[in-house]
SERO-4910 file (N, C-alpha, C, O; in steps of 0.05 Angstrom, whole numbers):
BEGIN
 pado doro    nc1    nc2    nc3   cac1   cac2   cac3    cc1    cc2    cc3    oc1    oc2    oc3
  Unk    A    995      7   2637   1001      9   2609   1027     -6   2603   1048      2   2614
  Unk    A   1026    -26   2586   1057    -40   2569   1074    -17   2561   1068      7   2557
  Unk    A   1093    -28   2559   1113    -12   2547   1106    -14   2517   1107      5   2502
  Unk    A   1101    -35   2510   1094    -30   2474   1077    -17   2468   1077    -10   2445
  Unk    A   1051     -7   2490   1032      8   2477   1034     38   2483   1017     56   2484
  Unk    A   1060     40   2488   1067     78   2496   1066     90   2470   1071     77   2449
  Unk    A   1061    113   2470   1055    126   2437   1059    150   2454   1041    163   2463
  Unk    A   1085    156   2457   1083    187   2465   1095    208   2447   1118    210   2437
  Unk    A   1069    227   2445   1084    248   2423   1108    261   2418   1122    257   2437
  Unk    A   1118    273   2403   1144    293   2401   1137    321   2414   1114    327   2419
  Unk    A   1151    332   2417   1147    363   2435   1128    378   2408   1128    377   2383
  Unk    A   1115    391   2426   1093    396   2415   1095    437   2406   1082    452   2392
  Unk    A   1120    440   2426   1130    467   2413   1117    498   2420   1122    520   2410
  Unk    A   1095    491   2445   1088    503   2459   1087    501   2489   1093    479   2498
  Unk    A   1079    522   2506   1090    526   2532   1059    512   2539   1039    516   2524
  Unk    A   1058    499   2559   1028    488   2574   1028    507   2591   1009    501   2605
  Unk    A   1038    526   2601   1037    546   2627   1023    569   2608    999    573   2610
  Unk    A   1039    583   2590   1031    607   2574   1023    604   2555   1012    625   2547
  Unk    A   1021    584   2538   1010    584   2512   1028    595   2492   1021    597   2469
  Unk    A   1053    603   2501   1078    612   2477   1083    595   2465   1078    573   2475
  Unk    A   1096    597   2439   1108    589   2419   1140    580   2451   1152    593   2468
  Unk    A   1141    555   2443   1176    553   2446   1193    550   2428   1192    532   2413
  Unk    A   1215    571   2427   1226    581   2396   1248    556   2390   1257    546   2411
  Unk    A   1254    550   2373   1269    532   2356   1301    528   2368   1319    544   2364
  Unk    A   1303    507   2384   1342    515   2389   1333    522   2427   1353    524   2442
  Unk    A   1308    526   2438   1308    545   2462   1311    518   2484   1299    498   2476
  Unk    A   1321    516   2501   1309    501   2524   1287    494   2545   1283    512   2562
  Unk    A   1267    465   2548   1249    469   2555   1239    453   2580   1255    459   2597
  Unk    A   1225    439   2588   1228    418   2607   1195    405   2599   1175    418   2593
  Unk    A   1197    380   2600   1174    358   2592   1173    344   2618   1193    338   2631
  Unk    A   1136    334   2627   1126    322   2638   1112    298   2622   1098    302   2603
  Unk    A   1116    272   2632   1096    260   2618   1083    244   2650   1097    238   2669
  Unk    A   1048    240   2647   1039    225   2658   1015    211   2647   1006    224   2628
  Unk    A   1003    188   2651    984    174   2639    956    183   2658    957    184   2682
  Unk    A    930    191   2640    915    195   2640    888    187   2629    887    192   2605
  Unk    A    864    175   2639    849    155   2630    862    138   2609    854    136   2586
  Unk    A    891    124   2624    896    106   2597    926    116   2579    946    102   2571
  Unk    A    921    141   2576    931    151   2556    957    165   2575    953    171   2598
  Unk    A    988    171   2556   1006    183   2563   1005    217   2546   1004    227   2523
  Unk    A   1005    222   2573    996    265   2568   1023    274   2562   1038    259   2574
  Unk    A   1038    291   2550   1053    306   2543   1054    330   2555   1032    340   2553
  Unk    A   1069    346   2566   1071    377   2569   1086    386   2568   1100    382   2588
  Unk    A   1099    405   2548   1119    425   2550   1118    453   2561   1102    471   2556
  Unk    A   1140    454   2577   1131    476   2592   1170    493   2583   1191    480   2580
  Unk    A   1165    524   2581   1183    545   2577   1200    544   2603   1190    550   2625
  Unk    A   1220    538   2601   1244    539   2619   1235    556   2643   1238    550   2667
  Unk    A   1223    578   2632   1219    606   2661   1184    604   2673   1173    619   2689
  Unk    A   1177    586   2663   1148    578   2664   1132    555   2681   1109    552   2689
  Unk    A   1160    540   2682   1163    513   2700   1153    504   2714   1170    491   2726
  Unk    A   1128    501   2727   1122    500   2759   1129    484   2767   1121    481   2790
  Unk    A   1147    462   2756   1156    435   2772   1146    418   2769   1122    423   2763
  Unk    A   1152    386   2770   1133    362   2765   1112    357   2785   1114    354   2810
  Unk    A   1089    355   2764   1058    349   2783   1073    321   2802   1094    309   2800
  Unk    A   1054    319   2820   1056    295   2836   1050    272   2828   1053    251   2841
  Unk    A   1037    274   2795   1018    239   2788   1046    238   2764   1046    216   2751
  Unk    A   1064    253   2757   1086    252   2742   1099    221   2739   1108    208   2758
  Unk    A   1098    211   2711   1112    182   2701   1142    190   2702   1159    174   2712
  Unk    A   1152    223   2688   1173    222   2680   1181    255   2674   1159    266   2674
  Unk    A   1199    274   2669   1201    293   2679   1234    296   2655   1248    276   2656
  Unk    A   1242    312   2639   1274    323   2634   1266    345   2620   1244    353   2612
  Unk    A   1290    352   2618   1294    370   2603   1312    375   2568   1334    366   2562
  Unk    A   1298    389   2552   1311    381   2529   1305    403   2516   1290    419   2526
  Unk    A   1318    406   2489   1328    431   2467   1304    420   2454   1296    397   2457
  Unk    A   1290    443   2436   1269    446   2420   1285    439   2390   1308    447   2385
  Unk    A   1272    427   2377   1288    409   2358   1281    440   2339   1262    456   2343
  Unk    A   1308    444   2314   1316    468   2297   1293    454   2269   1299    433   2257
  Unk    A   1272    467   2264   1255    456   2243   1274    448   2214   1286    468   2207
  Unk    A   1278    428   2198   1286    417   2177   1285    450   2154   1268    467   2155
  Unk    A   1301    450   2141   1297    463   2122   1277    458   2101   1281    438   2087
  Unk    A   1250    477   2092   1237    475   2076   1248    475   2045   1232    482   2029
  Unk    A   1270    470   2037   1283    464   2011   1294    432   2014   1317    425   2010
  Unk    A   1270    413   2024   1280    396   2012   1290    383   1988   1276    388   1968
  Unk    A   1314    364   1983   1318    359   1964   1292    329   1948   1284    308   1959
  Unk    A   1289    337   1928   1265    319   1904   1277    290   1909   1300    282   1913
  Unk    A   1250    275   1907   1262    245   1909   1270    238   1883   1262    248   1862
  Unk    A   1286    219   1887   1299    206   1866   1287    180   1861   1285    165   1879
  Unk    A   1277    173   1835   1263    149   1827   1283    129   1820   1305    138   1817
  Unk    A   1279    101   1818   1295     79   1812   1296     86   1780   1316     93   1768
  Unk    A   1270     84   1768   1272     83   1747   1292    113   1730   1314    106   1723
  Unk    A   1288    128   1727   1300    150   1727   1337    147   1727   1352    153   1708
  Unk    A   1341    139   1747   1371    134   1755   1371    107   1740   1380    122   1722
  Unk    A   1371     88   1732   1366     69   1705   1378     77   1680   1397     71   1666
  Unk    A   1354     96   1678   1345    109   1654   1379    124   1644   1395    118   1626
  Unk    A   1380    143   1665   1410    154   1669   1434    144   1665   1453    157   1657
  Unk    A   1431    116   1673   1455    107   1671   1463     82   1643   1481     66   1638
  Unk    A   1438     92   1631   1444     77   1601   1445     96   1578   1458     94   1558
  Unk    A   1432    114   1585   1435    144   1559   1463    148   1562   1473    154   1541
  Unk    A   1483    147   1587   1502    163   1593   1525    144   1598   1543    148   1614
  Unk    A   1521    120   1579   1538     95   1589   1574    101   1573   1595     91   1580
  Unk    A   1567    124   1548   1599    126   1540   1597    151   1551   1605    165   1533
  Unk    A   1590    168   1572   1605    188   1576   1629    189   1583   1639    168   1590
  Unk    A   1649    218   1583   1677    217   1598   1678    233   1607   1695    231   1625
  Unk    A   1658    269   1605   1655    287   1626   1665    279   1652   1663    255   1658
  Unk    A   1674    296   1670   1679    292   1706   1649    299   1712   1638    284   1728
  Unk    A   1641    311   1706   1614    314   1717   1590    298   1714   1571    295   1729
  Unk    A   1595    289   1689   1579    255   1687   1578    233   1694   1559    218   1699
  Unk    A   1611    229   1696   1620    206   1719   1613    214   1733   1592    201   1736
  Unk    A   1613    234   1754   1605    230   1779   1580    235   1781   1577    237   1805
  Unk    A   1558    240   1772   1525    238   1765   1526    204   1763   1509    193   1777
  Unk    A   1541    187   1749   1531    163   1741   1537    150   1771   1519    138   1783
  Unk    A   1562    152   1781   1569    147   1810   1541    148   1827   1527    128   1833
  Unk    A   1537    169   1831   1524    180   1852   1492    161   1849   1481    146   1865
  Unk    A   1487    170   1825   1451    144   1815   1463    117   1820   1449    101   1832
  Unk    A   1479    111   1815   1482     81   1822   1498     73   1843   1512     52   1844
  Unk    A   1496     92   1860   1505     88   1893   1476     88   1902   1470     73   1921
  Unk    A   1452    105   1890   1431    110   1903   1409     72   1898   1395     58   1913
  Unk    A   1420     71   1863   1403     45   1869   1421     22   1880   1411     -1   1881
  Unk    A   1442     26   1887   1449      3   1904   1437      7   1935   1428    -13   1946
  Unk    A   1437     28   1947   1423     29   1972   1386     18   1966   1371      7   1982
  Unk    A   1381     27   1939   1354     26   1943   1357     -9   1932   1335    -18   1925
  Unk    A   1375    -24   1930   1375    -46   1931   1363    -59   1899   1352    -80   1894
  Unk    A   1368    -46   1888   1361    -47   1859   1385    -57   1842   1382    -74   1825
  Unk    A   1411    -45   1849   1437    -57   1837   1451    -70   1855   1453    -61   1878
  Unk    A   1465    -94   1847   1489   -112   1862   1512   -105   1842   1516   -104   1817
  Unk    A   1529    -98   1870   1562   -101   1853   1571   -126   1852   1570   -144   1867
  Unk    A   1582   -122   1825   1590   -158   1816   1631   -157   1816   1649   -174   1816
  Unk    A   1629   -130   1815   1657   -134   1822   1666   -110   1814   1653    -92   1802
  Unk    A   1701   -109   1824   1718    -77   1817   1735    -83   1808   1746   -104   1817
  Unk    A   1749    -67   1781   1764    -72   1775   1782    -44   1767   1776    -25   1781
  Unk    A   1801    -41   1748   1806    -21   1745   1809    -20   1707   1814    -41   1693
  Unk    A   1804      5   1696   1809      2   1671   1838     15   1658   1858     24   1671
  Unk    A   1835     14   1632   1865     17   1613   1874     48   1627   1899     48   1629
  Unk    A   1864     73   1636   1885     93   1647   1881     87   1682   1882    103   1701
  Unk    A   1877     63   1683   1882     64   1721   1861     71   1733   1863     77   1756
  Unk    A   1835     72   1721   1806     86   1746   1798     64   1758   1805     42   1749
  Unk    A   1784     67   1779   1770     46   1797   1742     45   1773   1731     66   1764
  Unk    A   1733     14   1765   1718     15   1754   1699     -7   1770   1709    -29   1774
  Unk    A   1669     -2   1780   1650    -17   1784   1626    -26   1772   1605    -16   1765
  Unk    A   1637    -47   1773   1608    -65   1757   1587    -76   1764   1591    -99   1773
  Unk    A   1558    -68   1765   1530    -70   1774   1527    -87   1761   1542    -98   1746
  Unk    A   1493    -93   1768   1489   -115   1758   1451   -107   1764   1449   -102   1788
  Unk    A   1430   -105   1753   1403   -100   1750   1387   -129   1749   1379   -142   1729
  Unk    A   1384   -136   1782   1368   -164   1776   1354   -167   1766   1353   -189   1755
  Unk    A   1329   -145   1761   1307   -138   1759   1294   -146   1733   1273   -158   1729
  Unk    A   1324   -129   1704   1321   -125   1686   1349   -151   1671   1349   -164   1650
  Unk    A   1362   -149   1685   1396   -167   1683   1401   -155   1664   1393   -165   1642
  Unk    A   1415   -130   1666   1430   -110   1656   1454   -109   1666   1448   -113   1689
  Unk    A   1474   -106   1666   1494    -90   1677   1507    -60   1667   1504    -46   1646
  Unk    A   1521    -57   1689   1520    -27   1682   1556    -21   1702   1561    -22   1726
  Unk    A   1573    -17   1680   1599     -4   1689   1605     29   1700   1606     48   1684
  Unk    A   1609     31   1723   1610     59   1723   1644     66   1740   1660     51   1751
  Unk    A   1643     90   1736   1683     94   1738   1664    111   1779   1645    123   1789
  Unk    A   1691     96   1785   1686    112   1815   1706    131   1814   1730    125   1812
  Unk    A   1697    156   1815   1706    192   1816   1714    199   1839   1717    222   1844
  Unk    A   1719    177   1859   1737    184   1880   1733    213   1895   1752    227   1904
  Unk    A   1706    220   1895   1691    247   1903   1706    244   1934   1715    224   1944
  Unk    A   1705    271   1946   1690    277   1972   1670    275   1980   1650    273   1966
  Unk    A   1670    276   2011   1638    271   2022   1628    309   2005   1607    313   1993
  Unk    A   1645    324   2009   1622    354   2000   1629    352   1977   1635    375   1972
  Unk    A   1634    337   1954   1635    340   1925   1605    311   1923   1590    313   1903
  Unk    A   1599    294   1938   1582    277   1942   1563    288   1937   1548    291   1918
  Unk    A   1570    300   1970   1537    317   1971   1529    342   1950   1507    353   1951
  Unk    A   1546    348   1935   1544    376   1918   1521    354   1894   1498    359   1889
  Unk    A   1540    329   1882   1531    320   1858   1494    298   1868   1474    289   1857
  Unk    A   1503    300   1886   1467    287   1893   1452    307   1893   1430    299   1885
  Unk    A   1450    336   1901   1433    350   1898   1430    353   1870   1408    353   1858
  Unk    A   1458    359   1857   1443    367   1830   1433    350   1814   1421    357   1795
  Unk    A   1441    309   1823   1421    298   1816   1388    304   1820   1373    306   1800
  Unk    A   1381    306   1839   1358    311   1846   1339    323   1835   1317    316   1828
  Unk    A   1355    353   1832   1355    373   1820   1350    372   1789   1337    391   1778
  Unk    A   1361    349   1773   1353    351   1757   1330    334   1747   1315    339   1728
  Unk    A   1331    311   1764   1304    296   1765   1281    316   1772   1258    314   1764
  Unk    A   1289    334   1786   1254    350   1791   1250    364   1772   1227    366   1764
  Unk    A   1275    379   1755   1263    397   1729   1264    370   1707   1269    380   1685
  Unk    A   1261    345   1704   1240    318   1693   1215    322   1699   1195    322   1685
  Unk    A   1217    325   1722   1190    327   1736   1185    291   1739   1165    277   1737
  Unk    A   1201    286   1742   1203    251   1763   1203    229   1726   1199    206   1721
  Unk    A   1206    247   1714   1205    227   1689   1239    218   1677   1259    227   1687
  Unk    A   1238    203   1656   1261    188   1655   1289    203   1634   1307    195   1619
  Unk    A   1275    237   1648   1293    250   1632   1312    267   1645   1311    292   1645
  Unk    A   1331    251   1657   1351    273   1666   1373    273   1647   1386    255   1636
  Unk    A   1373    300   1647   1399    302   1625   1430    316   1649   1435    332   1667
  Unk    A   1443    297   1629   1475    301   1639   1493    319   1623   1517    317   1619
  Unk    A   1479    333   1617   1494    364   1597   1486    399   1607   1466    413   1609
  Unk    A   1507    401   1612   1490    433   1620   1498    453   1598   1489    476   1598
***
């Protein structure tokens, strides 16, 4: 078998000895060997172990991955964050600035806005200027000089408020 055609699964989160659940966070030990073709998986419970078969490709040991939290945060649409940052283009709220920050950090990753440049305005803020190839808009927003946990606080409740939109082009920046 190539190395490009390995497709070997993720732990599968049960014991191949007992049939237990292996609990979240627990330590376990994996066998992999190829079988008509195919690469077999087995996880086996730390106390359950019988040791690597003899036809064994490969053999360690590793932590049972902690399952993601079921409160994911709502995706955020391009359009939406757009939408956001032209309804809310004279705001001066701190909490709007940094909502307008945060959507147009998101469509610059999503590659939707180019910064055309920084400057600063008449009381001294870092001001950045986008630019919407798409639509050739631009769009000035004040950088709020957040923390990473004031970041992460104001992207959730972006999100947050795109999901009570319900993914439409209505997030509002007023509480």
């Amino acid at each position: 078998m190539k190395p490009n055609e390995w497709n070997i699964p993720g732990p599968t989160g049960r014991c191949a000895a007992t049939g237990q659940p292996i609990p979240p966070g627990a330590d376990y030990h994996t066998v992999l060997y190829e079988e008509s073709g195919q690469w077999v998986r087995k996880d086996y419970a730390v106390e359950a172990f019988p040791g690597p078969p003899a036809n064994v490709f490969a053999h360690w040991q590793g932590h049972m991955p902690i399952a993601e939290s079921s409160t994911r945060l709502p995706l955020l649409n391009s359009d939406t964050c757009l939408s956001f940052l032209e309804r809310t283009a004279t705001a001066t709220d701190e909490r709007t600035l940094a909502l307008r920050y945060v959507a147009a950090l998101f469509l610059w990753r999503r590659r939707r806005l180019h910064l055309q440049k920084v400057d600063h305005d008449s009381q001294g803020r870092e001001c950045l200027h986008w630019h919407d190839g798409k639509s050739g808009r631009n769009y000035t927003v004040i950088h709020p000089q957040l923390t990473l946990q004031q970041l992460d606080a104001y992207q959730t409740e972006l999100s947050q408020l795109a999901e009570e939109g319900n993914g439409t082009s209505e997030l509002s920046p007023v509480r």
